[in-house]
Every structure is written in C-alpha cells, then in structure tokens.
C-alpha positions as CSV (number, residue, x, y, z in Angstrom):
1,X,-1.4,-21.1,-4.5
2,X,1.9,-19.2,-4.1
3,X,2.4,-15.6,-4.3
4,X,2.2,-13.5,-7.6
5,X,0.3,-15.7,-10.0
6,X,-2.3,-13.4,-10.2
7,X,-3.4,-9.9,-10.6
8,X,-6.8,-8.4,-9.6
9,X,-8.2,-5.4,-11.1
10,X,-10.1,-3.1,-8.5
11,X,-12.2,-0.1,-10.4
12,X,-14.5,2.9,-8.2
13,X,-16.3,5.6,-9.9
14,X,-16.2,8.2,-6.5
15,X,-12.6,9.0,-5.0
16,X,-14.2,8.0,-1.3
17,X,-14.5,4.4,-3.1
18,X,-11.0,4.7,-3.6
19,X,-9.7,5.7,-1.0
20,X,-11.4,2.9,0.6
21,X,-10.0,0.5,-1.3
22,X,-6.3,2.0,-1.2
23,X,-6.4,1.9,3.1
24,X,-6.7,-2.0,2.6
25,X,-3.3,-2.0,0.2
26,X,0.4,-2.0,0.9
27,X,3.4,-1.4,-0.9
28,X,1.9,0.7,-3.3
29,X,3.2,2.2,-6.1
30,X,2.3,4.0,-9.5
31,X,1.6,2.7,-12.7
32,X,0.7,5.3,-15.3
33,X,-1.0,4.1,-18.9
34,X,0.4,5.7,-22.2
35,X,-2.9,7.5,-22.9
36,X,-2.6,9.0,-19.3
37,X,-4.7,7.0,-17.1
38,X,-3.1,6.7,-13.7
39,X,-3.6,3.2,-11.5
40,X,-1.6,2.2,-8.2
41,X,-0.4,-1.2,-7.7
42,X,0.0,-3.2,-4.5
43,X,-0.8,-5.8,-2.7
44,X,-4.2,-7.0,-0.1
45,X,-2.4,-6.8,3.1
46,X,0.8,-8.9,3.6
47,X,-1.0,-11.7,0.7
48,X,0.0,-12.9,-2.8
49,X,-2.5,-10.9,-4.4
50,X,-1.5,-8.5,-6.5
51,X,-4.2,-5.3,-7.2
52,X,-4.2,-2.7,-9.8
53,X,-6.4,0.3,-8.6
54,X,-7.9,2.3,-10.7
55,X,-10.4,5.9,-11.0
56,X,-12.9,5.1,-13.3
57,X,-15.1,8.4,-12.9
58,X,-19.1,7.9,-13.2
59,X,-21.2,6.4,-16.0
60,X,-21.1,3.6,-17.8
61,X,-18.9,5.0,-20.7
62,X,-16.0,6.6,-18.5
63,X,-16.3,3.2,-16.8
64,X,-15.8,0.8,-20.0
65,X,-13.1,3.0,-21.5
66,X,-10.9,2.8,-18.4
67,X,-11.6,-1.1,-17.2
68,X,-10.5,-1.7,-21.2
69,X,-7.0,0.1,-20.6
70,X,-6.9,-1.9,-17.4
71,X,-7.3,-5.0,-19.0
72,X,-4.8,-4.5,-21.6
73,X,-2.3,-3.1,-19.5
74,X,-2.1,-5.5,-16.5
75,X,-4.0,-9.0,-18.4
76,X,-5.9,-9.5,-14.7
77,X,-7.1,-12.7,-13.4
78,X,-10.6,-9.9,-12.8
79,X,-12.3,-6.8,-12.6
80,X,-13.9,-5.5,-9.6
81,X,-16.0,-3.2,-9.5
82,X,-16.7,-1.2,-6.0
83,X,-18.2,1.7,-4.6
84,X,-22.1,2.4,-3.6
85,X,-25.0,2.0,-5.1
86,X,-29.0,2.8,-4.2
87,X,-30.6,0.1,-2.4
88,X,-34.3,-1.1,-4.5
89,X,-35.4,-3.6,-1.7
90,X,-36.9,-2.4,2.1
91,X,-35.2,-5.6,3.0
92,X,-31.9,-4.3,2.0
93,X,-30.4,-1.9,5.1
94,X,-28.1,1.1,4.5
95,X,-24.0,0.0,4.9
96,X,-25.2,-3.6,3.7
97,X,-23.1,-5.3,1.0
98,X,-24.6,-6.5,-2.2
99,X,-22.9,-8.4,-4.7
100,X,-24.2,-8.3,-8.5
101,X,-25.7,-12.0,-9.4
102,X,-26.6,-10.4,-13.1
103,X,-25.9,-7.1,-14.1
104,X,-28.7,-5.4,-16.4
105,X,-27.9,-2.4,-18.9
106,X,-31.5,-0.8,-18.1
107,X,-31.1,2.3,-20.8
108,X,-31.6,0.0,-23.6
109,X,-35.0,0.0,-25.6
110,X,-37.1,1.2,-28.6
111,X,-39.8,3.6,-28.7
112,X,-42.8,2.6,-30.6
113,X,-46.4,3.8,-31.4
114,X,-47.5,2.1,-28.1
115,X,-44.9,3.5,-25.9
116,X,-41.0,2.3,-24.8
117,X,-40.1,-1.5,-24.9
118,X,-37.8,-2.6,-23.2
119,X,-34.2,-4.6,-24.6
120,X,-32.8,-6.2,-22.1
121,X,-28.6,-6.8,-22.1
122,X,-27.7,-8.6,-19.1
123,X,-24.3,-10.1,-17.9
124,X,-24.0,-12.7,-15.3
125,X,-21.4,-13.5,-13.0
126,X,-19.2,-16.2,-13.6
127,X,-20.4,-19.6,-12.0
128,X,-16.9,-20.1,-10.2
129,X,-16.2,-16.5,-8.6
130,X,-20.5,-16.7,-7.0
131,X,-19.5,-20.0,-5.3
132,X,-16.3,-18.4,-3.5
133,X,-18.0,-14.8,-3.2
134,X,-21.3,-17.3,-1.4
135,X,-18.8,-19.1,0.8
136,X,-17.2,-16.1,1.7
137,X,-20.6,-14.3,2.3
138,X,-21.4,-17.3,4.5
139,X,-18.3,-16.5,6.8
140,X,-17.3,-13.3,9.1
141,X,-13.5,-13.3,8.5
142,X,-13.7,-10.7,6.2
143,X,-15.8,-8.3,8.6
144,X,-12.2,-8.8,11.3
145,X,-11.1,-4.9,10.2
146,X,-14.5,-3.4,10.3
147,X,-15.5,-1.6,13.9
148,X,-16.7,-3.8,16.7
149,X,-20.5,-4.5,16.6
150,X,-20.6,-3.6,12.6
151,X,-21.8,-6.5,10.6
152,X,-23.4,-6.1,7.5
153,X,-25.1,-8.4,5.7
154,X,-24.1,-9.5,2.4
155,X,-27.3,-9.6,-0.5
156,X,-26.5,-11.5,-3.9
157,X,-29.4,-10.3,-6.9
158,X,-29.2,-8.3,-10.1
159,X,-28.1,-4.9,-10.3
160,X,-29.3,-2.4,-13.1
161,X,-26.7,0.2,-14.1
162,X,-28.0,3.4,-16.2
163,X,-26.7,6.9,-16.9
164,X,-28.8,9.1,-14.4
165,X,-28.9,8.8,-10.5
166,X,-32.2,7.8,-9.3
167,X,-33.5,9.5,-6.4
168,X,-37.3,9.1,-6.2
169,X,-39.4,5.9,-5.9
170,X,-42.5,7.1,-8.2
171,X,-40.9,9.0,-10.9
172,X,-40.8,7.6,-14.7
173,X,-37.4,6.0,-14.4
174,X,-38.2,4.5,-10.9
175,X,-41.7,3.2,-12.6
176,X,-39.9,1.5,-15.5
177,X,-37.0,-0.6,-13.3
178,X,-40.4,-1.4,-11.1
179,X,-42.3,-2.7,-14.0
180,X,-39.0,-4.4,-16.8
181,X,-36.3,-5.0,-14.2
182,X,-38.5,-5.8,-10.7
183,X,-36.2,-8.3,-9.6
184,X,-33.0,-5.5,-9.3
185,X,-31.7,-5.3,-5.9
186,X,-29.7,-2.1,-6.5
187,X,-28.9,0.6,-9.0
188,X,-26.1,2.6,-9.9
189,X,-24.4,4.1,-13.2
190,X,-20.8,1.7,-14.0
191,X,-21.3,-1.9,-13.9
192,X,-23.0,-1.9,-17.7
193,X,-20.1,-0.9,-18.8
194,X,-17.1,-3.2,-16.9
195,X,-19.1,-6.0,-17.6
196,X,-19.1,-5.2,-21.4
197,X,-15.6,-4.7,-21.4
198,X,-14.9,-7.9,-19.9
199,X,-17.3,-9.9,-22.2
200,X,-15.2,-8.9,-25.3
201,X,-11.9,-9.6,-23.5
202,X,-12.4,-13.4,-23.5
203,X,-15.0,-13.3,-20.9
204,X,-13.1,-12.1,-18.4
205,X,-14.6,-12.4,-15.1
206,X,-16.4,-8.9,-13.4
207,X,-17.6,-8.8,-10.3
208,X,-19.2,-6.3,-8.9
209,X,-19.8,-5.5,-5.4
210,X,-21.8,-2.1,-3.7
211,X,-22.4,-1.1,-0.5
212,X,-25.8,0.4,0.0
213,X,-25.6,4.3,0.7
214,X,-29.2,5.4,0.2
215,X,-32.7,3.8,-0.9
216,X,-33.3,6.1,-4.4
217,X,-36.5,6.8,-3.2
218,X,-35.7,10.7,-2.8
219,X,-33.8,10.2,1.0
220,X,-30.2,10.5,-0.7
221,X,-29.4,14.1,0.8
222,X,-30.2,12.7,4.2
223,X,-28.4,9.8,4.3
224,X,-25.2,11.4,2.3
225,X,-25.4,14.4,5.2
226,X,-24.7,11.0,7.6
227,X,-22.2,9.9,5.9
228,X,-23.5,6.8,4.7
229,X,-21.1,6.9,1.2
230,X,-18.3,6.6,2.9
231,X,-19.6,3.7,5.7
232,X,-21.2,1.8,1.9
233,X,-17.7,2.2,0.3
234,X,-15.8,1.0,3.4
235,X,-18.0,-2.7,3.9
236,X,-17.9,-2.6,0.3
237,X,-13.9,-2.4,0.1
238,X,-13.5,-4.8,2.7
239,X,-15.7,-7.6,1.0
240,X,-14.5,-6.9,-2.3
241,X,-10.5,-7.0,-1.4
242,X,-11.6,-10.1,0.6
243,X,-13.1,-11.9,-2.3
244,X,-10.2,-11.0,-4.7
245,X,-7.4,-12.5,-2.1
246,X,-9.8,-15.6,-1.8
247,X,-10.1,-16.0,-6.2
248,X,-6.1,-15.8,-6.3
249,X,-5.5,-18.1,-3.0
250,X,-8.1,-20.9,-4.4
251,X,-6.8,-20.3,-7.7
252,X,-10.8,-20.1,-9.3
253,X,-9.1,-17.5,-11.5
254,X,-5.8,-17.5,-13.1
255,X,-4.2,-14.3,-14.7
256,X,-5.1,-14.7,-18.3
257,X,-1.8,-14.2,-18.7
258,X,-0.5,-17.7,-17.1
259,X,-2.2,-20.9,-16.8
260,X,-3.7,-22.7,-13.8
261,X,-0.3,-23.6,-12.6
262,X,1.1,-20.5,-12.8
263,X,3.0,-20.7,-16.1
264,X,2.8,-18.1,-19.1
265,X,0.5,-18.9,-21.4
266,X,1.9,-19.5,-25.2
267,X,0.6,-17.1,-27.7
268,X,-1.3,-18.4,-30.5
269,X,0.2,-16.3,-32.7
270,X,4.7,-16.1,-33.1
271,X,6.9,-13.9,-34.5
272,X,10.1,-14.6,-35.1
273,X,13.3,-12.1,-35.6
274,X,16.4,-14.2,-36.5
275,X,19.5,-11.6,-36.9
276,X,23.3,-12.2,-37.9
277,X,24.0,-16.3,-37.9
278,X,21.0,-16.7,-35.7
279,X,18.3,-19.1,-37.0
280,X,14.6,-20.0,-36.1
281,X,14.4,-23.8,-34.3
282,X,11.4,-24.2,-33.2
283,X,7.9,-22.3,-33.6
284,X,4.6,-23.4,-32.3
285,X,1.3,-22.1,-32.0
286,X,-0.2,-25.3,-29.6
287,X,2.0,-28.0,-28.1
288,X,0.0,-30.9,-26.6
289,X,2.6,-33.1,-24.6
290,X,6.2,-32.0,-22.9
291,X,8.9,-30.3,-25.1
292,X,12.1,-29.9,-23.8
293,X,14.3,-27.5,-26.0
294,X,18.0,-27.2,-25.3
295,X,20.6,-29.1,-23.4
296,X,20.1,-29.3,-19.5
297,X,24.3,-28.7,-19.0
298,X,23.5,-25.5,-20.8
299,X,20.8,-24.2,-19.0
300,X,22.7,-21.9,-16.5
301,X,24.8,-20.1,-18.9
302,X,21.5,-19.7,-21.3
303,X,19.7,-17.6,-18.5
304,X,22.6,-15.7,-17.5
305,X,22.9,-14.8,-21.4
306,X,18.9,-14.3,-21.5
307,X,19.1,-12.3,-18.5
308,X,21.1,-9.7,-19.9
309,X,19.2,-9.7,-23.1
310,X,16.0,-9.0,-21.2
311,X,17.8,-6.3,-19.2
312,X,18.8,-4.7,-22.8
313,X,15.5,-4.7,-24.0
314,X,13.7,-3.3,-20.9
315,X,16.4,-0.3,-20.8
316,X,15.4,0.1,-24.6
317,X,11.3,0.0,-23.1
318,X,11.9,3.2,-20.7
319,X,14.0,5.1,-23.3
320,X,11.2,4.7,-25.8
321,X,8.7,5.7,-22.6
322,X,6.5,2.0,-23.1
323,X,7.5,1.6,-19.2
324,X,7.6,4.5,-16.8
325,X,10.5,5.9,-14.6
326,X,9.2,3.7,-11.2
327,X,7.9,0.3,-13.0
328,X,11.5,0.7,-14.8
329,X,13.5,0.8,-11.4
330,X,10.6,-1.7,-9.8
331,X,11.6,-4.2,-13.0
332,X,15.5,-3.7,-12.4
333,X,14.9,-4.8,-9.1
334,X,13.3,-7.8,-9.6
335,X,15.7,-8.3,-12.8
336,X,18.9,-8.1,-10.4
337,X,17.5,-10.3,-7.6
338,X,17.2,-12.8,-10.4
339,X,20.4,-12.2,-11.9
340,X,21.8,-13.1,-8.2
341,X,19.5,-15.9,-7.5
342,X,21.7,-17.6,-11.0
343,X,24.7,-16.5,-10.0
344,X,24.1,-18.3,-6.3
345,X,22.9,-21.7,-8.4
346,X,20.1,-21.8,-9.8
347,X,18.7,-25.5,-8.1
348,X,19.3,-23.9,-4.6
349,X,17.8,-20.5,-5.4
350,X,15.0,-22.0,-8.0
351,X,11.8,-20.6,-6.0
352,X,13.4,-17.2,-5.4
353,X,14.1,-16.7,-8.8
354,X,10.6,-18.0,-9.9
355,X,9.2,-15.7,-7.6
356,X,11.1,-12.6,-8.8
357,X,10.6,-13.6,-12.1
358,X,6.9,-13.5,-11.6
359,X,7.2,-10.1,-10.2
360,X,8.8,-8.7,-13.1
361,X,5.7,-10.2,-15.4
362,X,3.6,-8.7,-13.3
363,X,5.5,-5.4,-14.3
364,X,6.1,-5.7,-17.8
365,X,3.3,-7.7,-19.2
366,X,1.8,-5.3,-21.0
367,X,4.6,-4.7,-22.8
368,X,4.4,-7.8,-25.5
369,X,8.1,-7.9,-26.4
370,X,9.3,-7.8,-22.9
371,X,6.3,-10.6,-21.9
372,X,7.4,-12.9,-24.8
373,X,11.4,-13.1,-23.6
374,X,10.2,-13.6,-20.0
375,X,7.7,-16.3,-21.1
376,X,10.4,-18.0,-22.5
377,X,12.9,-17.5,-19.7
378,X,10.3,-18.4,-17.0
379,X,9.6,-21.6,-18.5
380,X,13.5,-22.3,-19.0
381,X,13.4,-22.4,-14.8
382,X,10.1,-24.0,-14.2
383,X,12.1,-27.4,-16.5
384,X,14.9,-27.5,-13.9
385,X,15.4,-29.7,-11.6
C-alpha cells in the first residue's frame, strides 16, 4: 500500500507514554483542535504511516472526550491506546507487552439487598487488527530498536479499565476483578473509555496495547523507584507504532475517510451551492458502477481552475481560524507542489500529484468544505490516464 492512505491515532494518559511514543516519530509538527486540545502529527520512522499523537490525561472520561476530538478531527484508519498498565497474572513479567483481546468497563454494576452485581460492558478487538497484532507478536522485527538482550514477551487477554489505581492484591476492588472479571490480564484507568468512543464512531477500530510496570498487588512504589514506567511505556511504544505501520502497509484498515484503494469516500449526504450561471449536474448519494463526469480534453484546465478554487477556500479556512497558522503553510505546500505537478503535465507527474494531494487530505479533512472539493479533485486525477 503506498504512502499516505492512512492515518493512525496514537493516545497515552502519562507524558513518559508520550514521550515514548514521540522518540519513534519524525517530521513532526503541531496540530491544535478548536476546543484547544493539542496533538502532533508525523510519521513511524521514514514509512507511509501517518500518526496523530495525542495527551489524553488519566481516567476513562478525560480519555473518551479527547479520542472523540481525535476522531473527528483526523477521520483515522484507528486508535491506539498506549502507556502501562498493572500486570493481574504471575505469569506476566514487568516490561512485558500485553495487548487487549477484550476490554472490560469493570465500574459498572447495581447494588442490591444481597450485595453489588456485576454489569458487564465489554469491547473486543476487531478480528482483522488481532490477526496482524498475532503475526507481528509472533515475529522479533519490531524489538530491532529496543537494547540488546531485551526481549519482552507479547501477552494477548482482556483488560479491565476503571477509575481508581489498584495497588493491593486483597483489598475489595482487587477481590471483585478476582471474583466478576478473573480472566483480566491487566488493569488500568483509559481503555473503557477509547473503546466507547470508537464503537459510536462506526466501529472504529481501538487497540490497546500496555506494557507492564508493576503487579497492583501493593509493589508499585518499588518498581516505579526502578523505573519500570518508563521501560513498560518504551516496549509498549515500540510494539504499538509497529503494529500501526503494519495495519496501514497491509491495508487491514483504511482511513475511514477513503476506501480500500485509497480513494475518498462519497458522502451519503450532498449539498449543493450553485451561484451566478452555475448549475447543479449531477448529485449522488451511492453510485454502483463507473461514472465518468466531464470531457477528458478538459481535464487539465479543470484542475488548474479547481486548484485555485481550493487555494481560495483554504485561505478563507485560516482567516476564519478552522485551520491553524502551521497546517495552513503545511496545506500551501502540498497545494503548490500540486499546482506544479499540473503545470509539468499531469500524465507524467500523475503519482506525485496523487501523493501530494493525499497529503493535503490528510491536513484538511476535518475541515468538511475543504474535504469535499479535494474529494472531488482527487478523483478527477485517479480517472486519468
């Protein structure tokens, strides 16, 4: 799968975790969200996939709210979720990597004459992403950047998420994820609430992946004086940015945004401003089949004239503050390489420009006017010869 067809949302709760994440990024630069939020986009390494990194905070609320703004703003293939967690199992070491096969929401319950009964709310992983995260588990490629004679083993099983940080093996909390959730490999405080956010986005795909700092059984002081956060988030970073470069390159995710192939995806719901002499030709909701709109000998002068129209609009996006000073220069970028890549010829220069187009979805999606022109335009190129 070439580059930039897909966009992976990274999330930690604890600024080691993202710091540990950011290491394993290049050419990064800031995104900031309207309500404030700040994330930092760039790329795994020198590879096609794109990441949006974000600092979620701890709990399960702070977490939701903040993967929600993420999805909206960047339309992501995923959500990851990484950091460290408290290891449930003996079997399970400290700096080992587990990866959440179901995710359990552990708070929920009623209280009755008889005592508290439990109501389970569970999320599992999507089949697709647990086959690649298993074959990748199976390999040691993505160990290569971790120090020589370090190889932590990689644990797939449920994960309960509540609101407190459990630290003892016999108190009441520790009693009732023995007794309702016994099969829990870990626990921590965020994935209940990424993986509810992605279930009412269309199902979007979270994954969540924790290195194990401590055991919650009361030794968390001790191995937090060894530093055993920041060895946790490390093997967890380098599994999870592993596994995201893997989705994107097999293509077991697509951005939500674009299909399998690549191409935008067409909205199921149009709107249409016709102004001056202009009139509305063609609106669709679903087309099953090819359409071709528009005369072929035409083509070149239509982008040039698209082109400049998007270039209008995106000006008009930064004056009204819907895209920020550096996305803005980031977006002209990418806007003037394409405008060069027409000028050149566009049949020469058709992968360039696709590419740089691509780049400039990636930077404007989440603004919908700006998507919808470069929907159009990008589909313009893919119909040329």
């Amino acid at each position: 799968m070439s580059a930039d067809r897909g966009l992976v949302v990274i999330l930690t709760a604890l600024n080691l975790e993202y710091e540990a994440v950011r290491k394993r990024l290049t050419d990064l630069r800031v995104h900031r969200h309207q309500a404030g939020t700040r994330f930092e986009l760039g790329r795994i390494g020198q590879s096609g996939c794109q990441v949006a990194l974000g600092l979620a905070g701890k709990g399960n609320h702070p977490a939701a709210v903040i993967a929600e703004r993420a999805m909206g703003a960047f339309a992501p293939a995923a959500v990851l979720f990484v950091g460290v967690a408290g290891g449930l199992w003996p079997s399970i070491e400290l700096g080992d990597v587990v990866v959440a096969s179901k995710i359990y929401a552990y708070h929920g319950g009623t209280s009755e004459d008889d005592g508290l009964k439990a109501r389970p709310k569970a999320w599992e992983i999507p089949h697709e992403v647990d086959q690649v995260a298993h074959h990748l588990a199976r390999s040691t490629a993505w160990r290569r950047d971790l120090p020589a004679g370090v190889a932590p083993r990689v644990h797939f099983g449920p994960i309960a998420a509540g609101e407190v940080v459990q630290d003892s093996s016999v108190s009441d909390q520790a009693r009732w994820i023995r007794q309702h959730y016994n099969d829990a490999v870990a626990i921590e405080m965020e994935a209940a609430g990424v993986a509810q956010a992605g279930h009412l986005n269309r199902a979007l795909p979270v994954v969540v992946v924790r290195g194990i700092s401590d055991h919650a059984d009361g030794s968390k002081t001790v191995s937090d004086g060894q530093s055993w956060q920041s060895i946790a988030a490390c093997h967890a970073s380098a599994f999870a940015t592993a596994l995201a470069r893997e989705l994107i390159s097999e293509g077991a995710i697509s951005n939500s945004a674009t299909d399998r192939e690549g191409r935008p995806r067409m909205s199921m719901t149009n709107h249409n401003i016709a102004s001056g002499h202009a009139q509305v030709g063609v609106q669709a909701g679903q087309v099953i089949g090819n359409v071709t709109v528009g005369a072929g000998t035409e083509r070149s002068t239509d982008l040039e004239a698209s082109i400049a129209d998007l270039r209008a609009h995106l000006k008009q996006a930064h004056r009204d503050g819907r895209l920020d000073g550096e996305t803005y220069a980031a977006a002209e970028t990418e806007l003037n390489a394409a405008s060069d890549c027409i000028s050149a010829g566009v049949p020469e220069r058709k992968g360039v420009l696709l590419i740089s187009l691509r780049r400039l979805w990636g930077l404007v999606a989440d603004v919908a006017e700006l998507a919808a022109k470069l929907a159009a335009v990008i589909t313009v190129v893919r119909g040329l010869p």
